[in-house]
RODODO-774749 format. One record per residue (C-alpha): x, y, z; residue in one letter; residue number from 0. Coordinates in steps of 0.05 Angstrom, whole numbers, plus 5000, padded with zeros to 4 digits. Example, Ala and Ser with C-alpha at 12.3 -4.5 7.8 and 13.67 -1.06 7.14 Angstrom:
// residues 2
+------+------+------+------+------+
:   px :   py :   pz : resn : resi :
+------+------+------+------+------+
: 5246 : 4910 : 5156 :    A :    0 :
: 5273 : 4979 : 5143 :    S :    1 :
+------+------+------+------+------+
***
This chain:
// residues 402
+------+------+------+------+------+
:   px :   py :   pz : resn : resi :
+------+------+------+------+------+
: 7463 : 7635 : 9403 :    X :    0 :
: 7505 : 7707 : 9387 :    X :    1 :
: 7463 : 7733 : 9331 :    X :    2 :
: 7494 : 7767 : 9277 :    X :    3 :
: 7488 : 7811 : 9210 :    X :    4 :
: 7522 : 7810 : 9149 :    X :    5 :
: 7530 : 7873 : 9113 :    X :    6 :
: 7535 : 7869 : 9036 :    X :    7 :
: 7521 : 7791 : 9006 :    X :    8 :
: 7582 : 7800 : 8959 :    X :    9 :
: 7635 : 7752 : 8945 :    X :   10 :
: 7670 : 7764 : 9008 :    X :   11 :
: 7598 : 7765 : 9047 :    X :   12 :
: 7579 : 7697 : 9024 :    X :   13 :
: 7634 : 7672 : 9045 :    X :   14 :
: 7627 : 7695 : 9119 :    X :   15 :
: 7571 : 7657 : 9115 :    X :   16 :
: 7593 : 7595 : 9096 :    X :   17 :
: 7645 : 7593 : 9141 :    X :   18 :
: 7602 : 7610 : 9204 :    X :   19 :
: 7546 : 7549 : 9182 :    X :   20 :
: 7599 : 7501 : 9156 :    X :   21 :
: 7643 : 7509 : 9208 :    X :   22 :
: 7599 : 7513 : 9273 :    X :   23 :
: 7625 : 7460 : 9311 :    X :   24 :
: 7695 : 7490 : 9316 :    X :   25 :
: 7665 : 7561 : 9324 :    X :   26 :
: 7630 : 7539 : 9391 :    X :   27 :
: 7700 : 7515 : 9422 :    X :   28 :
: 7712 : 7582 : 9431 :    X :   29 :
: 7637 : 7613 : 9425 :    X :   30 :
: 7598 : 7562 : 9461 :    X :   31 :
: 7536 : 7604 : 9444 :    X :   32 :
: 7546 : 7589 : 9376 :    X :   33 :
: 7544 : 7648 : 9323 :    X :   34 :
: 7482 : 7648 : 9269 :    X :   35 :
: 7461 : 7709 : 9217 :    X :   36 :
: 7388 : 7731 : 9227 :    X :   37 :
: 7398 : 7776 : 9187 :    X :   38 :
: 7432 : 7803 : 9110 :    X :   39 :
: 7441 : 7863 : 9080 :    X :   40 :
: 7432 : 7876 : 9007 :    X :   41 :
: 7385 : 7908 : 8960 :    X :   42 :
: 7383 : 7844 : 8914 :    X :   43 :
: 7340 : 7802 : 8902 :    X :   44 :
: 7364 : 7735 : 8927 :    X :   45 :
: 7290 : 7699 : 8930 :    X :   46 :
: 7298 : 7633 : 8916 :    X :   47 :
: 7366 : 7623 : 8946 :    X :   48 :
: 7363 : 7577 : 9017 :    X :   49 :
: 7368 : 7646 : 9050 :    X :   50 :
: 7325 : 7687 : 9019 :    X :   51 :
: 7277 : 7695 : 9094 :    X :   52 :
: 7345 : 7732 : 9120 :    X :   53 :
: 7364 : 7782 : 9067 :    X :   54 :
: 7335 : 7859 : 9084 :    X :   55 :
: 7348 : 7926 : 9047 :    X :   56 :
: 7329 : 7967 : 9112 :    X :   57 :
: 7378 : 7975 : 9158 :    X :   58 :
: 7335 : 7994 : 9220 :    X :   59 :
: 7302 : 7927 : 9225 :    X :   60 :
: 7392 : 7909 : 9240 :    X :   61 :
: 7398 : 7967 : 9287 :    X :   62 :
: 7334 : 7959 : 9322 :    X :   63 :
: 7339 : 7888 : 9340 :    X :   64 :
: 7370 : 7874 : 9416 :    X :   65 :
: 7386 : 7817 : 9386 :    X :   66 :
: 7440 : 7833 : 9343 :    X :   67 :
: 7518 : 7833 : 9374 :    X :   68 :
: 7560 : 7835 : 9320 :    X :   69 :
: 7555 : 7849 : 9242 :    X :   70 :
: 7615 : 7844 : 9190 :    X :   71 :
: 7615 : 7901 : 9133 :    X :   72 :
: 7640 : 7872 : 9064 :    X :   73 :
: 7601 : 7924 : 9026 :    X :   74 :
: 7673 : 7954 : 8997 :    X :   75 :
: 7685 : 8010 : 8984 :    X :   76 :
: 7676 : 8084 : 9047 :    X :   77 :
: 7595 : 8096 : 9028 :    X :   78 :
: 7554 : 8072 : 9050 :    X :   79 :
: 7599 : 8027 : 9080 :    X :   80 :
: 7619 : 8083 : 9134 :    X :   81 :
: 7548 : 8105 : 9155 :    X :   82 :
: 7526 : 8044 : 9167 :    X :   83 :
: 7588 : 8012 : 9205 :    X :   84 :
: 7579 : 8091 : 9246 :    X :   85 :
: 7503 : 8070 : 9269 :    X :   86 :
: 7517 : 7999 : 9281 :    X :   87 :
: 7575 : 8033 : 9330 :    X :   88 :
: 7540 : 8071 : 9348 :    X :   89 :
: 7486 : 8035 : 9377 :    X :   90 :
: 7532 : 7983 : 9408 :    X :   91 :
: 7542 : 7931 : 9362 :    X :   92 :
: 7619 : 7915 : 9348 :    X :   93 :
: 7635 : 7919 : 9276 :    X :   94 :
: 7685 : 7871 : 9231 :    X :   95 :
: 7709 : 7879 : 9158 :    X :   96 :
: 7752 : 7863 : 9103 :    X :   97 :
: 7736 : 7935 : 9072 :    X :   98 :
: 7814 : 7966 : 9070 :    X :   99 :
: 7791 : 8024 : 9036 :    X :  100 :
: 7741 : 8037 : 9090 :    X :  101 :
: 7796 : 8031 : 9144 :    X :  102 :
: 7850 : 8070 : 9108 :    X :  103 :
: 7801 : 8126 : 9107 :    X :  104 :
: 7769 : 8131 : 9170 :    X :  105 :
: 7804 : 8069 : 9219 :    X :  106 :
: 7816 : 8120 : 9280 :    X :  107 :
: 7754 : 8148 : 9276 :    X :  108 :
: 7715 : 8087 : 9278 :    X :  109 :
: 7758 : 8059 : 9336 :    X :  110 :
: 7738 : 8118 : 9375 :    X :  111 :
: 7666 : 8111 : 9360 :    X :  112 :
: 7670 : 8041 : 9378 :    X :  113 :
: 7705 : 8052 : 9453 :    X :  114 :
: 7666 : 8111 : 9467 :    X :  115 :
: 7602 : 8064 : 9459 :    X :  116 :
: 7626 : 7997 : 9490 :    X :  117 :
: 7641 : 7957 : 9429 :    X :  118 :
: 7691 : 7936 : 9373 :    X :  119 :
: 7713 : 7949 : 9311 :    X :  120 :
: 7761 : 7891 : 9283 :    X :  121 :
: 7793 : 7888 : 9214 :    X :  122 :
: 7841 : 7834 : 9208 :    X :  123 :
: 7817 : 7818 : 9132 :    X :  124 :
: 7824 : 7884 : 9105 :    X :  125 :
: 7907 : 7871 : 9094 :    X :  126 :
: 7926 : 7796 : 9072 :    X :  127 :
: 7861 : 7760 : 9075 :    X :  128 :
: 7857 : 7694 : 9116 :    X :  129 :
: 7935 : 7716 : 9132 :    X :  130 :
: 7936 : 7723 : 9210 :    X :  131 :
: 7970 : 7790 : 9215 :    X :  132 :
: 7932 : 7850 : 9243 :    X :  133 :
: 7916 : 7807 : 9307 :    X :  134 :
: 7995 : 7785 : 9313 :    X :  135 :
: 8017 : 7867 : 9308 :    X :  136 :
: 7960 : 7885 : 9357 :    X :  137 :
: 7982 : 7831 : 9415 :    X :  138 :
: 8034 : 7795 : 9411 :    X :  139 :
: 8079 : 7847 : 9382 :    X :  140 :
: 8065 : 7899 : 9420 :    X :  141 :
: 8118 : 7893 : 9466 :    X :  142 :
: 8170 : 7907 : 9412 :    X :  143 :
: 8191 : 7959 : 9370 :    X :  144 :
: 8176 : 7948 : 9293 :    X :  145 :
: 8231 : 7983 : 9245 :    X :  146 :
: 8199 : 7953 : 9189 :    X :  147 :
: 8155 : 7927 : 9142 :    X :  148 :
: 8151 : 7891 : 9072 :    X :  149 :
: 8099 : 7852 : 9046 :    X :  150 :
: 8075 : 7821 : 8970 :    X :  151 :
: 8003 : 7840 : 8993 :    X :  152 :
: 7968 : 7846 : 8933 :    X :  153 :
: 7953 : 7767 : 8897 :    X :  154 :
: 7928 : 7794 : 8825 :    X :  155 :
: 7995 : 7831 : 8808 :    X :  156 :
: 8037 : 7777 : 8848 :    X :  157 :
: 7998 : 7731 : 8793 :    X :  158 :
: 8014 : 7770 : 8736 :    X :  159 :
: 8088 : 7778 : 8760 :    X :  160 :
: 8099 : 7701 : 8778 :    X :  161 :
: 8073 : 7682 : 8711 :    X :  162 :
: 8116 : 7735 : 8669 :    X :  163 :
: 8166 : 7710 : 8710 :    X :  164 :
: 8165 : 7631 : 8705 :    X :  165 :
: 8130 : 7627 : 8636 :    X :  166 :
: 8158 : 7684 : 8595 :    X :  167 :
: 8088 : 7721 : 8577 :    X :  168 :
: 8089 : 7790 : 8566 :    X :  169 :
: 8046 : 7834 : 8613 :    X :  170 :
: 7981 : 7843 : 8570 :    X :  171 :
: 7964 : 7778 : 8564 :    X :  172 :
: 7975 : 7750 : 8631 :    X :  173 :
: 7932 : 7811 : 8652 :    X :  174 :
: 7873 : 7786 : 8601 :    X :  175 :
: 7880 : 7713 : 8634 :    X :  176 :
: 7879 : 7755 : 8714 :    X :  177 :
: 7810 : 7781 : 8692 :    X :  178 :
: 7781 : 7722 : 8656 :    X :  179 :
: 7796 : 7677 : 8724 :    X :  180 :
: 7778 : 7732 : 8765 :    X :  181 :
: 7833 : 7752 : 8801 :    X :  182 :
: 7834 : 7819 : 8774 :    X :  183 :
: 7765 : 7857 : 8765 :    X :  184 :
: 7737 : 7893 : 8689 :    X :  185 :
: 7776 : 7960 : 8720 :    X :  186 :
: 7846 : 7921 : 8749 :    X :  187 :
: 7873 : 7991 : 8763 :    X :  188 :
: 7859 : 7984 : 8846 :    X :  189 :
: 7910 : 7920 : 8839 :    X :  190 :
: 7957 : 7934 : 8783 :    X :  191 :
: 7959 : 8009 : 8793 :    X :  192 :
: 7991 : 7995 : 8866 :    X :  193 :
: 7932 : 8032 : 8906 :    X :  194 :
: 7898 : 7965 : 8942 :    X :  195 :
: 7972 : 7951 : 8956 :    X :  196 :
: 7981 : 8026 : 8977 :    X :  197 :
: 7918 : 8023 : 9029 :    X :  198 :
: 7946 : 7964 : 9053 :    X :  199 :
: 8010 : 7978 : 9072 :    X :  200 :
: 7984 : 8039 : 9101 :    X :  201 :
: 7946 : 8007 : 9148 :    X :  202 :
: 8001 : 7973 : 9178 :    X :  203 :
: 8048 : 8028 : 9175 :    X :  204 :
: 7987 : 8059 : 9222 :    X :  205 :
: 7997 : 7991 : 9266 :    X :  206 :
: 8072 : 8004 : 9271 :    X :  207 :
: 8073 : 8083 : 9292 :    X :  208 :
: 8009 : 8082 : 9327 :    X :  209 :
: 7991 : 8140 : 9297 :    X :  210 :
: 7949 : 8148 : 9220 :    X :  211 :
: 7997 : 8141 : 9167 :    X :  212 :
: 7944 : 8162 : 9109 :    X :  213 :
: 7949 : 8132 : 9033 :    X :  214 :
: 7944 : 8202 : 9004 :    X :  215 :
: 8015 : 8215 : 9032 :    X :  216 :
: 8046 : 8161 : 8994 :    X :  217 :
: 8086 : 8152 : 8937 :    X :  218 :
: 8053 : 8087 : 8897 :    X :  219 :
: 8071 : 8063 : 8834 :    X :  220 :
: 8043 : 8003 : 8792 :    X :  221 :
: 8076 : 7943 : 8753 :    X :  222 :
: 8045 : 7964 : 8681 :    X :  223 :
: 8112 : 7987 : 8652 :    X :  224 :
: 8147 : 7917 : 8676 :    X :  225 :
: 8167 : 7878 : 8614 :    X :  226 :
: 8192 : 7813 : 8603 :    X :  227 :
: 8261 : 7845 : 8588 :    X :  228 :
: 8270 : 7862 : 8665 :    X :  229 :
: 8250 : 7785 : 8681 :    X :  230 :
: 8310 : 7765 : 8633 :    X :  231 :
: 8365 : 7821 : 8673 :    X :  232 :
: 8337 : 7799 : 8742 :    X :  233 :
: 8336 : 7723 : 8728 :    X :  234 :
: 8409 : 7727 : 8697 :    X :  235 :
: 8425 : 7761 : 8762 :    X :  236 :
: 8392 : 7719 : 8820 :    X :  237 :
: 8335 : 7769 : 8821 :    X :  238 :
: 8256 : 7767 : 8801 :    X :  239 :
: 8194 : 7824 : 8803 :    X :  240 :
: 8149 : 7836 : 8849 :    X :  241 :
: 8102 : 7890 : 8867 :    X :  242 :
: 8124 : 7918 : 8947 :    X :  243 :
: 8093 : 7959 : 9005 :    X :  244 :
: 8161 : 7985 : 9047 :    X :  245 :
: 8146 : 8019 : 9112 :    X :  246 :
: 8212 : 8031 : 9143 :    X :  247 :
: 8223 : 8079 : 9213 :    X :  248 :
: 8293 : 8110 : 9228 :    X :  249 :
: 8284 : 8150 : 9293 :    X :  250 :
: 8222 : 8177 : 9280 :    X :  251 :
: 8239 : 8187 : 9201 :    X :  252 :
: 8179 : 8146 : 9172 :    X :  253 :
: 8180 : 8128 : 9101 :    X :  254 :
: 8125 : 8094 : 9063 :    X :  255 :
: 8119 : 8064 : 8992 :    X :  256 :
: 8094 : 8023 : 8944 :    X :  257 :
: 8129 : 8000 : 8878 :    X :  258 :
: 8161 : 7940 : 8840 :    X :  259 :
: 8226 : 7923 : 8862 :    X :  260 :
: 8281 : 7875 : 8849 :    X :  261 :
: 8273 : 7821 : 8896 :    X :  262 :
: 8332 : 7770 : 8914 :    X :  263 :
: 8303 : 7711 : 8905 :    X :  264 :
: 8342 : 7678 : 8967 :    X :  265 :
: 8297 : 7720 : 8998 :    X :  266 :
: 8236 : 7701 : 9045 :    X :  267 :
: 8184 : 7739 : 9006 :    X :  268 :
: 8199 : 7709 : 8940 :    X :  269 :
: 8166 : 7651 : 8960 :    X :  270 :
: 8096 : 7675 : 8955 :    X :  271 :
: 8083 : 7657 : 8891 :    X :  272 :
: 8023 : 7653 : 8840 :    X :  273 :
: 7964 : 7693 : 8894 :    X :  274 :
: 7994 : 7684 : 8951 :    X :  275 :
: 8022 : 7749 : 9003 :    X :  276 :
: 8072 : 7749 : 9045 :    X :  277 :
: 8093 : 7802 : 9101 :    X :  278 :
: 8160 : 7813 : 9127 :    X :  279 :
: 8154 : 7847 : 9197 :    X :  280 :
: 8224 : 7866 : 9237 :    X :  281 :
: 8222 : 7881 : 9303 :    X :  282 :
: 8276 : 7909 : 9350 :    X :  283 :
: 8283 : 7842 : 9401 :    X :  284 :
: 8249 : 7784 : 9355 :    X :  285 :
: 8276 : 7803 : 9291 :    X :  286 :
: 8236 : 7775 : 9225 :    X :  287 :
: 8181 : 7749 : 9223 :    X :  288 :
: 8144 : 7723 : 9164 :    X :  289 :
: 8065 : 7720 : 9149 :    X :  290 :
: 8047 : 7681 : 9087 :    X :  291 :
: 7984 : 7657 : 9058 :    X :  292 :
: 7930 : 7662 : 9013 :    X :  293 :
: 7922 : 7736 : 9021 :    X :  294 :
: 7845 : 7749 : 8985 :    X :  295 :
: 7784 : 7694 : 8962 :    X :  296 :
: 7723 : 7681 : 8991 :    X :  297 :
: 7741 : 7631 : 9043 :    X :  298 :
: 7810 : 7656 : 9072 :    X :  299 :
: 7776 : 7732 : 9086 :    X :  300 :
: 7709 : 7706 : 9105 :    X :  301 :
: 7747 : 7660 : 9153 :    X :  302 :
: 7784 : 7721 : 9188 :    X :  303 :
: 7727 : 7763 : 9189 :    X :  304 :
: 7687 : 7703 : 9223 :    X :  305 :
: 7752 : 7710 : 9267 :    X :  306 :
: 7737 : 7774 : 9287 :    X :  307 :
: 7673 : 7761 : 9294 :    X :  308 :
: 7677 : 7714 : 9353 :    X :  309 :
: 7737 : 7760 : 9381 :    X :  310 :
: 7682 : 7815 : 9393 :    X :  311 :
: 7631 : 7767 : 9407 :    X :  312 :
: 7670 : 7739 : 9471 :    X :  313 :
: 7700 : 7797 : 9486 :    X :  314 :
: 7655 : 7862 : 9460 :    X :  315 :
: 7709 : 7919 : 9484 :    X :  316 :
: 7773 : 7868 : 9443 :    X :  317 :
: 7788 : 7933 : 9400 :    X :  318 :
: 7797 : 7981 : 9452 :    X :  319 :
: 7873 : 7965 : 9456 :    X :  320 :
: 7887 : 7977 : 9384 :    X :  321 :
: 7950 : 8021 : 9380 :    X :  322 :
: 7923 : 8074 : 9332 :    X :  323 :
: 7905 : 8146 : 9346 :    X :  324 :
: 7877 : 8201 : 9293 :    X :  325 :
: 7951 : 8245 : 9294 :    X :  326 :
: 7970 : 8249 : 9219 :    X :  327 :
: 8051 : 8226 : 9212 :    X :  328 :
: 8075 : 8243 : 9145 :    X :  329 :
: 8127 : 8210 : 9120 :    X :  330 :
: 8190 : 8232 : 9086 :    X :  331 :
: 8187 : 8266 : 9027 :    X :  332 :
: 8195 : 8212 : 8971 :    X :  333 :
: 8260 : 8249 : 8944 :    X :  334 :
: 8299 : 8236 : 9010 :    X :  335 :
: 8280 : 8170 : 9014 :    X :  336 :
: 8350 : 8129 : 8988 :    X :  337 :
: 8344 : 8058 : 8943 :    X :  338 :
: 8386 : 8024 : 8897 :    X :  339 :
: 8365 : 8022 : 8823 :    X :  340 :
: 8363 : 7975 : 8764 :    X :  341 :
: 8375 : 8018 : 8698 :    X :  342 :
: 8361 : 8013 : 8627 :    X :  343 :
: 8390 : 8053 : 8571 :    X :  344 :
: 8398 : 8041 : 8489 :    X :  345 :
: 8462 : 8012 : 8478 :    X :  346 :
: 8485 : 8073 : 8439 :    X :  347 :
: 8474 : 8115 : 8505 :    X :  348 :
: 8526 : 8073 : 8540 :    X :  349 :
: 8578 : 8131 : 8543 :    X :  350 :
: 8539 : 8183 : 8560 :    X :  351 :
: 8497 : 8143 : 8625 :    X :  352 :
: 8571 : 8130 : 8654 :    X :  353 :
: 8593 : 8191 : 8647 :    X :  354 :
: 8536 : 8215 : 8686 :    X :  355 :
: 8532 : 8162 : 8737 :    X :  356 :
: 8607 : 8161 : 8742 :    X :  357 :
: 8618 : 8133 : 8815 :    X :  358 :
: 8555 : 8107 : 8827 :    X :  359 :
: 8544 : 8043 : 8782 :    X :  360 :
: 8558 : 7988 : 8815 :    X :  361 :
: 8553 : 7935 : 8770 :    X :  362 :
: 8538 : 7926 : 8703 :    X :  363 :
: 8486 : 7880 : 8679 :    X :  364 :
: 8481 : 7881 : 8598 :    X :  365 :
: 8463 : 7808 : 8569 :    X :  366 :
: 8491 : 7789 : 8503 :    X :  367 :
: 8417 : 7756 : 8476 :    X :  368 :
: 8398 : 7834 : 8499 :    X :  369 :
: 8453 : 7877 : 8451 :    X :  370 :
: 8411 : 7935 : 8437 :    X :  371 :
: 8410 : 7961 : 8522 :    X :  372 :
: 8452 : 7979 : 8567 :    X :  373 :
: 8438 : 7956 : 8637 :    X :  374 :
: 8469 : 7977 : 8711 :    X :  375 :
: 8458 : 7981 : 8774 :    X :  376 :
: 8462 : 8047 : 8821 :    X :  377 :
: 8501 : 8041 : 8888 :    X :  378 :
: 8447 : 8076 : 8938 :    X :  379 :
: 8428 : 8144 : 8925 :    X :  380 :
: 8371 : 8188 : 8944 :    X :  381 :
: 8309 : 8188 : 8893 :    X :  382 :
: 8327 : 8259 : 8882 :    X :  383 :
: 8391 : 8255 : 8859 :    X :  384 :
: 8373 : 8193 : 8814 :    X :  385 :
: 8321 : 8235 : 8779 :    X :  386 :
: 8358 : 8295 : 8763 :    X :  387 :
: 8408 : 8238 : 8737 :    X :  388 :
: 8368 : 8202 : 8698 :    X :  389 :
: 8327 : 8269 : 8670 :    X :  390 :
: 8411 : 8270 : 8639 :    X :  391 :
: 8400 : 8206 : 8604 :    X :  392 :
: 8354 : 8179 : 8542 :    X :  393 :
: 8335 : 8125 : 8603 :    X :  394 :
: 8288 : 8068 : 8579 :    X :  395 :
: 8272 : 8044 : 8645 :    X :  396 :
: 8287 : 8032 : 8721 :    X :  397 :
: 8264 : 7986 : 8774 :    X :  398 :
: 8285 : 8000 : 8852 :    X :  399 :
: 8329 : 7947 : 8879 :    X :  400 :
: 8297 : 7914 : 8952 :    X :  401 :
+------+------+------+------+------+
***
């Protein structure tokens, strides 16, 4: 039996769990060992509970047992999270988590803690959940060259977005409904301010260059200015919402965001809908490829960090391969970066927005039940020249155009 440690008994923790004692028997067809927690970490008080003999607050009774191969961190969040997956590396017992925040932040440094001690550090359910993905861009991509990136990766605003979109509810109150069903915590501002969406995609941006693409060089914007208005253009028009992380490589021009755009609904990503992800990867020889599935709960993470789990169990050195070194490559500056763009203006500002747009509206988008805007779209331009442009204009509001 590979004896393991669960660190943090949290949502995403007692999950792992069930999956590895529910799910034995098809564990051991690839662990024949079979895989069993001794051990939990938490400082709660869980007597009473059919596990209560298992949950510790001390972490040297984990780190001093021979016994222990493998733990999986779903603390959240980089402390203590990072200290203690550091002295579980370092002491020779491969790692797993969900924690994206934790990666973002310190991924290649872990990674080199891990080979330089003989073990792994695995994270395939810190970006879409029980969504294969990290494993696919580690090994059986790595033979081509991806150009791009686009995923729905975040299943609370994809939520909120499907539901303005197919039920006509404004944005407040399908956000009060998020948090009362628990897709969105008290504070939603991780998910519908774009920044668990912004770690994520900066993960796999890291993936694709194979160098560390870090969040604080991103431009990230939320959904909390989409209104039900844009659902009415975009639907007239063959379009819908949704919240995207875009990594896209030219050369080795890299650029990197996160924002809602206009999303053809012919297209492969629109449909994930409801909490559901979906990823859109393009490489050079096999073209798209797309990941879907439920991309956060309990059970889909806990069963890809169980995944891990028996990767670095059967193999303890699985991570050493993992195309990601600790060069910083900044992308782009935001302002070069070229899109197409949905605008709003008051109808009485007609004149004046294509006047200063003149050349670069490409079509025109104003709906009769809407008399009061104007609406266009923007041929491509750089995000610097659409400011200054729009900086001209009394502009009510603008969505990029995927």
């Amino acid at each position: 039996m590979i004896c393991a440690a669960i660190f943090g008994f949290g949502n995403i923790g007692s999950g792992v769990l069930d999956v590895i004692e529910n799910n034995q028997h098809e564990i051991r067809k690839t662990l024949p060992e079979g895989l069993y927690v001794k051990y939990i970490l938490d400082i709660r008080d869980f007597s009473g509970t059919p596990y209560a003999d298992r949950v510790v607050s001390d972490i040297d009774i984990i780190l001093n047992d021979p016994e222990i191969k493998v733990v999986c961190e779903t603390m959240g969040g980089k402390e203590p999270a990072f200290t203690f997956s550091r002295k579980a590396l370092e002491k020779g017992i491969s790692v797993c988590t969900s924690n994206k925040e934790l990666v973002e932040a310190y991924g290649p440094q872990l990674l080199k803690i891990a080979k330089e001690n003989g073990c792994s550090y695995l994270f395939e359910a810190s970006v879409g959940g029980g969504i294969p993905l990290i494993a696919p861009l580690n090994n059986c991509l790595r033979q081509d060259r991806i150009l791009y990136i686009a995923g729905i990766l975040n299943g609370t605003t994809n939520y909120i977005l499907d539901r303005m979109e197919s039920e006509g509810v404004d944005y407040e109150p399908v956000l009060k409904d998020a948090m009362n069903l628990g897709y969105a915590e008290r504070n939603p501002e991780a998910d519908i301010g774009g920044h668990d969406t912004g770690r994520k995609i900066s993960i796999l941006s890291s993936l694709m260059t194979g160098k560390w693409v870090r969040y604080e060089n991103m431009y990230v914007e939320g959904i909390s200015k989409i209104t039900q208005r844009d659902f009415q253009y975009a639907s007239a028009h063959g379009y819908s919402v949704r919240l995207l992380g875009v990594s896209r490589r030219d050369g080795e021009a890299l650029s990197v965001m996160t924002a809602p755009f206009l999303l053809p609904q012919v297209h492969p990503l629109h449909a994930a809908r409801g909490v559901f992800n979906a990823v859109l990867v393009n490489g050079n020889k096999v073209d798209n490829l797309l990941f879907s599935g439920r991309g956060a709960g309990k059970l889909p993470t806990g069963s890809a960090v169980v995944s891990d789990m028996i990767t670095a169990a059967t193999d303890p050195t699985s991570s050493h391969h993992i195309n990601w070194s600790d060069e910083v490559v900044i992308p782009e500056p935001q302002d070069e970066c070229e899109n197409r763009f949905f605008v709003k203006v008051s109808a009485g500002s007609r004149e004046k927005a294509e006047q200063v747009f003149n050349g670069q509206i490409d079509e025109i988008w104003s709906l009769e039940e809407i008399p009061d805007e104007f609406a266009f779209t923007t041929v491509a331009m750089t995000e610097s020249d659409f400011a200054k442009k729009a900086a001209m204009i009394e502009m009510i509001g603008r969505i990029r155009i995927f």
